[in-house]
C-alpha positions in Angstrom: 17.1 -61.1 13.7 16.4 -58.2 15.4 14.6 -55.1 14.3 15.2 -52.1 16.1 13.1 -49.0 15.6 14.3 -45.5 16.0 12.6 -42.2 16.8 13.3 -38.6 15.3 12.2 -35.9 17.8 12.8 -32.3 16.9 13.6 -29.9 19.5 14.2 -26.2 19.4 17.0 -25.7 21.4 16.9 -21.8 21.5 13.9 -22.6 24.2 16.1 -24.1 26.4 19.6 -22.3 25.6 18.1 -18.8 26.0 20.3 -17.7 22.4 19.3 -14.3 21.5 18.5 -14.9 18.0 15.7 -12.9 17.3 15.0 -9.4 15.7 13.7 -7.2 18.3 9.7 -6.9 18.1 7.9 -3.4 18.1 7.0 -3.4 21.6 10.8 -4.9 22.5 11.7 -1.4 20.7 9.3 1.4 22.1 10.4 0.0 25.2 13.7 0.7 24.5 13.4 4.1 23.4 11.6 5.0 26.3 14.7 4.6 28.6 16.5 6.3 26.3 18.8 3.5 24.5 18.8 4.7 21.1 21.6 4.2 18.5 23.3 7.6 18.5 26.7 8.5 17.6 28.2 11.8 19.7 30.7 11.7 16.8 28.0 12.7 14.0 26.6 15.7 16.6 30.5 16.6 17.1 31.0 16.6 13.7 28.0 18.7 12.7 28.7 20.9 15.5 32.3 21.2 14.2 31.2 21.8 10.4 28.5 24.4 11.2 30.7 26.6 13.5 33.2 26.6 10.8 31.1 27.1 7.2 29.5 29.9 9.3 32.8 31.7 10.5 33.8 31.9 6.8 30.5 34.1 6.1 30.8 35.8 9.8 34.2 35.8 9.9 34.6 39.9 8.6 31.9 41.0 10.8 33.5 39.0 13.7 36.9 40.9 13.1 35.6 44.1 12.7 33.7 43.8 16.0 37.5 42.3 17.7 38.8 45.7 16.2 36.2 48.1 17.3 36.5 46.1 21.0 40.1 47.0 20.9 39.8 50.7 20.2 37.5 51.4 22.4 39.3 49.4 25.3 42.9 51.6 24.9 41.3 54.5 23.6 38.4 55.1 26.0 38.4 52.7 28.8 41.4 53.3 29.6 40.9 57.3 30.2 38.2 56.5 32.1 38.9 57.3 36.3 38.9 54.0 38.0 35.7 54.1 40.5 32.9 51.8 41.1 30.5 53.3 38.6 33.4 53.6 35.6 34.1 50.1 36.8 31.0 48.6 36.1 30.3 50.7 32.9 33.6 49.3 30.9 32.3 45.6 32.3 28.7 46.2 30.8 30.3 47.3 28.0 32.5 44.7 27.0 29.9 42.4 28.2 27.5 43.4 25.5 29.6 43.6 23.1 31.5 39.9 23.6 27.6 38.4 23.8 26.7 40.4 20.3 30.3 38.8 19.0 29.8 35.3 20.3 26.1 34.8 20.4 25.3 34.0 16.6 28.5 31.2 16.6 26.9 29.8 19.8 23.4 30.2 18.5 24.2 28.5 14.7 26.3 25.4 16.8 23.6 24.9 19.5 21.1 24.4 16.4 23.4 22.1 14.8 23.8 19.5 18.1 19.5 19.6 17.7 19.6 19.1 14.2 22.2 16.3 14.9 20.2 14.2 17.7 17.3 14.7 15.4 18.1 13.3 12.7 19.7 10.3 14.3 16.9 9.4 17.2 14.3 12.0 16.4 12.1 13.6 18.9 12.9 11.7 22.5 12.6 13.0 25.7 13.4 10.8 28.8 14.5 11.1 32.4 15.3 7.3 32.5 19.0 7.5 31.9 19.1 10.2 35.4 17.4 7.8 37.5 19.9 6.2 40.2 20.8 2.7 39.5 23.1 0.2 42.2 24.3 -1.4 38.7 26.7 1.7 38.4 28.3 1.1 41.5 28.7 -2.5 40.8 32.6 -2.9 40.4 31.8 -6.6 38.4 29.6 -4.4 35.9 32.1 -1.8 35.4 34.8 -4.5 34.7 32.8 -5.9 31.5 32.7 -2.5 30.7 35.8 -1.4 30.5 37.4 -5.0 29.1 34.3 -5.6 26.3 34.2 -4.6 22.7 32.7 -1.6 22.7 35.8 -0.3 24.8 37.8 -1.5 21.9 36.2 0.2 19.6 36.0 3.5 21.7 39.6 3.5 21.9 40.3 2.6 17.7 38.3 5.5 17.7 40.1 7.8 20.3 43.3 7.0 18.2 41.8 7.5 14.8 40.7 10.8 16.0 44.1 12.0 17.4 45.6 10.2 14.0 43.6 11.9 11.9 43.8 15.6 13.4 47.3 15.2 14.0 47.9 14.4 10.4 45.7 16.3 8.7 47.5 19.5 10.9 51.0 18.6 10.0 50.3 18.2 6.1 48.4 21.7 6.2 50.9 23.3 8.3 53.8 21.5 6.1 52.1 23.1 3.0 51.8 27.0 4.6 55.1 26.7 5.9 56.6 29.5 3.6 53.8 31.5 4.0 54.4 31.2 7.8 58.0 32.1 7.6 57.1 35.7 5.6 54.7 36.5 8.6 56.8 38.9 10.0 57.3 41.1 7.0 53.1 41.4 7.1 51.2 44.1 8.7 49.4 43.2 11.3 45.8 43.3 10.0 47.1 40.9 7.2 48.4 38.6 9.9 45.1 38.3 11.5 43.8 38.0 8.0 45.7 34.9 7.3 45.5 33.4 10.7 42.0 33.4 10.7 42.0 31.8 6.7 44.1 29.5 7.8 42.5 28.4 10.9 39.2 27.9 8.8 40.6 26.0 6.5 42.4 23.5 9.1 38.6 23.1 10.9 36.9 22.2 8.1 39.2 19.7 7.2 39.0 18.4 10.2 35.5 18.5 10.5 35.1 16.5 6.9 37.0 13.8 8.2 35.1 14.3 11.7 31.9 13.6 9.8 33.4 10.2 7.7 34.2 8.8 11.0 30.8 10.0 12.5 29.2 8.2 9.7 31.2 4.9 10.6 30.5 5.1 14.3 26.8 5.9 13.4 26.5 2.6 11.9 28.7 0.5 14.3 26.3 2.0 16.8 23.2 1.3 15.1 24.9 -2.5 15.1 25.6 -2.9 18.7 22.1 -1.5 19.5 20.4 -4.0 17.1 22.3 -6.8 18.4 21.8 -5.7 22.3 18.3 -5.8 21.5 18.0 -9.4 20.1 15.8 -11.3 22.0 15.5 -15.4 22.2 12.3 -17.0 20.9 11.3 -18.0 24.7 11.8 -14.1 25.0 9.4 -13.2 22.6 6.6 -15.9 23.6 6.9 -14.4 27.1 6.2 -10.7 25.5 3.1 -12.0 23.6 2.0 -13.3 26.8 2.4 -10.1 29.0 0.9 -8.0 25.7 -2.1 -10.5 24.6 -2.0 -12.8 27.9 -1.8 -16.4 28.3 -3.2 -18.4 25.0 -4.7 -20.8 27.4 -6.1 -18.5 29.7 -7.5 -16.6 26.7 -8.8 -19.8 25.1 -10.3 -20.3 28.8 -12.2 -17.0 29.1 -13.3 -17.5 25.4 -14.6 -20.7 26.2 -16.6 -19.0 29.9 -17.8 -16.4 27.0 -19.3 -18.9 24.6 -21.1 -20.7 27.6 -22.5 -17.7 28.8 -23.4 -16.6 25.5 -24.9 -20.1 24.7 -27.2 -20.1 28.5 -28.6 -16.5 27.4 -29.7 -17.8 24.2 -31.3 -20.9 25.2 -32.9 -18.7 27.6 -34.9 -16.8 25.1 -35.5 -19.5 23.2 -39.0 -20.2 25.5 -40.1 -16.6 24.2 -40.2 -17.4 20.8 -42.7 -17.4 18.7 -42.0 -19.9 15.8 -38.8 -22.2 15.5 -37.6 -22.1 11.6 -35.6 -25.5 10.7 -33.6 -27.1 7.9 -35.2 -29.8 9.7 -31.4 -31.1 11.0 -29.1 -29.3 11.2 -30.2 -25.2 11.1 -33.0 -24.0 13.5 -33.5 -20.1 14.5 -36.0 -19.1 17.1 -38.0 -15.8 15.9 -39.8 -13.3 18.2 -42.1 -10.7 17.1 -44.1 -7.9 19.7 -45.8 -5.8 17.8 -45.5 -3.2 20.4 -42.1 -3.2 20.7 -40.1 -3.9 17.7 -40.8 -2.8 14.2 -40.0 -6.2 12.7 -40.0 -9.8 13.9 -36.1 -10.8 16.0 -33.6 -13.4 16.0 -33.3 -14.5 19.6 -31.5 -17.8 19.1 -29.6 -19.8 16.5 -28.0 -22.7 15.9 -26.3 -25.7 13.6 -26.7 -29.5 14.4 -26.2 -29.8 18.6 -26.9 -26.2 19.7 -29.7 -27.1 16.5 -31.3 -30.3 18.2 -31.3 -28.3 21.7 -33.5 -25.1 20.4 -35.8 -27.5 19.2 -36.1 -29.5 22.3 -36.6 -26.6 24.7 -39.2 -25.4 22.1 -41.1 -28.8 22.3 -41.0 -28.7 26.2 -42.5 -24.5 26.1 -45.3 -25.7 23.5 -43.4 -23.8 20.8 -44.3 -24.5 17.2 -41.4 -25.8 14.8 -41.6 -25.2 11.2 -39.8 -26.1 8.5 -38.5 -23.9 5.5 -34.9 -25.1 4.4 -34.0 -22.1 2.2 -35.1 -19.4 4.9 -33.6 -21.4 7.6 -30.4 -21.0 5.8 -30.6 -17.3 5.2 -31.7 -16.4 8.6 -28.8 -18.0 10.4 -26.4 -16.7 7.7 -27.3 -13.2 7.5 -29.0 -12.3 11.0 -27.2 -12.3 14.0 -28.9 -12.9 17.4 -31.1 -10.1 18.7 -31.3 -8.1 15.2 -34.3 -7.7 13.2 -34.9 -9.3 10.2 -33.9 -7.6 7.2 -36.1 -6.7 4.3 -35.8 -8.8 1.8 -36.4 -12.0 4.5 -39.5 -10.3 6.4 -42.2 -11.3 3.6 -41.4 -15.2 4.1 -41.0 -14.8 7.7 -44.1 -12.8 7.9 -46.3 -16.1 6.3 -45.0 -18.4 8.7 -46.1 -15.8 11.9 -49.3 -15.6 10.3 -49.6 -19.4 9.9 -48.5 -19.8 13.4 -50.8 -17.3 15.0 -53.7 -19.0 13.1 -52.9 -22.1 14.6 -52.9 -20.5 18.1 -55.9 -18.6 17.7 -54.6 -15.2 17.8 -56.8 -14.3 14.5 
């Protein structure tokens, strides 16, 4: 009878398929923002825009008819007594001028702070000229097809209709429930007309503008939605982002590896200027130095465990260098000085000995 054998291999097929999967990473999303694709709904600034200019004409509203009034008078009792000539001319346009920018200047002032306030709070500070650069992609008739046929087209139109639903309704009922007071306008005085005209027209904007702001709210988070989901990337995606932004593991494991090398021929070149060699015997040795017109306390100026070890104390062998053995301080050395430091303190009495040791054997005392 025949055995067969199978094999179980596991493969991730996002790397081949390309599926954008992934949350975007931080760098995927500064990236972003800097050419200016944010989530953003114009629906919340609209709103805001819509909601400030209306809260503040029910405070400004007196002082705004007042100053209509005190236009009128002057227009039909002074301008128009004035001789028609170029200098009478350009005095009733200055002042009209000056008194339509004193009318309309805080309403434009109070909704131009509200479309900030709006863009700030959604995106925050950004400023970018990415989205003014010329691209051939907006000429591309295949591009603008997706565009007008995908979802977000869908949705813009729901929300085109909602819109027109919404102020179309909310007008009617409103208009449905002043409907006697409209019919007894004409037995009002004029100033009471204006009165109630203006009431009511306030009214009808901020209702509008509350339901404005529910469906900015919705729109603000389908937006925030589509933006996270356009920014998905695949896993293969994200290994090629860690590549450009850290660089190629292997070529960083490569220029590690050149590093080491280069570190390792430096050391084994001062090895010949030491003075003693301290071992474990085995497997620590470290190579100190001491001038004592130079440096205040003896140096480190090579280390190493078992191979690196073996080859300190072979290149001290071949320079005549003299090899001693003190496991405890061998250990301590290598653990707590690093190459080219001093030797700390509490180490430079035992290390100290040996140097005297080893000079005494050379003949320096």
């Amino acid at each position: 009878m025949n055995k067969s054998t199978t094999f179980l291999l596991r493969l991730d097929l996002q790397l081949f398929s390309g599926e954008k999967t992934e949350k975007a990473t931080p760098q995927k999303r500064r990236e972003t923002r800097k050419k200016g694709q944010v989530a953003k709904s114009i629906e919340v600034s609209t709103a805001l825009m819509f909601l400030s200019f209306f809260l503040f004409l029910t405070f400004y509203g007196k002082y705004l008819g007042s100053n209509i009034m005190l236009m009128f008078r002057g227009i039909y009792s002074t301008f128009l007594l004035l001789e028609l000539s170029p200098e009478s001319t350009q005095e009733i346009f200055m002042g009209l001028s000056i008194n339509v920018l004193k009318t309309i200047l805080p309403l434009l002032f109070v909704t131009y702070l509200a479309a900030l306030l709006s863009g700030y709070i959604q995106i925050g500070f950004l400023f970018t000229t990415e989205n003014l650069k010329f691209s051939l992609n907006k000429l591309n008739p295949i591009e603008g097809a997706k565009r007008i046929f995908s979802l977000r087209s869908i949705v813009e139109l729901i929300k085109n209709l909602l819109k027109i639903t919404m102020i179309a309704g909310v007008s009617i009922f409103l208009l449905k429930k002043e409907l006697p007071m409209l019919i007894r306008l004409s037995e009002m005085s004029i100033g009471k007309i204006v009165e109630y005209l203006f009431s009511l027209i306030t009214k009808l904007g901020l209702s509008i503008s509350g339901l404005y702001a529910i469906l900015g709210i919705a729109d603000y988070m389908y937006q925030r939605f589509d933006h996270e989901k356009k920014m998905k990337m695949s896993k293969q995606d994200i290994k090629d982002e860690m590549k450009k932004t850290e660089g190629d593991p292997f070529i960083k494991g490569k220029i590690k590896e050149k590093q080491r090398e280069m570190t390792y021929n430096r050391m084994m070149q001062e090895v010949p200027k030491a003075d003693v060699i301290i071992t474990n015997p085995t497997h620590y040795a470290v190579a100190i130095s001491y001038d004592s017109n130079g440096t205040k306390a003896p140096v480190v100026v090579a280390k190493g465990v078992d191979f690196i070890a073996q080859k300190i104390k072979e290149i001290a062998k071949e320079n005549g260098i003299i090899t001693t053995e003190n496991k405890p301080l061998a250990r301590a050395l290598y653990a707590n000085v690093e190459i080219g430091q001093e030797i700390p303190e509490e180490l430079f009495k035992a290390v100290a000995e040996i140097l005297a040791y080893v000079y005494q054997l050379k003949g320096k005392y």
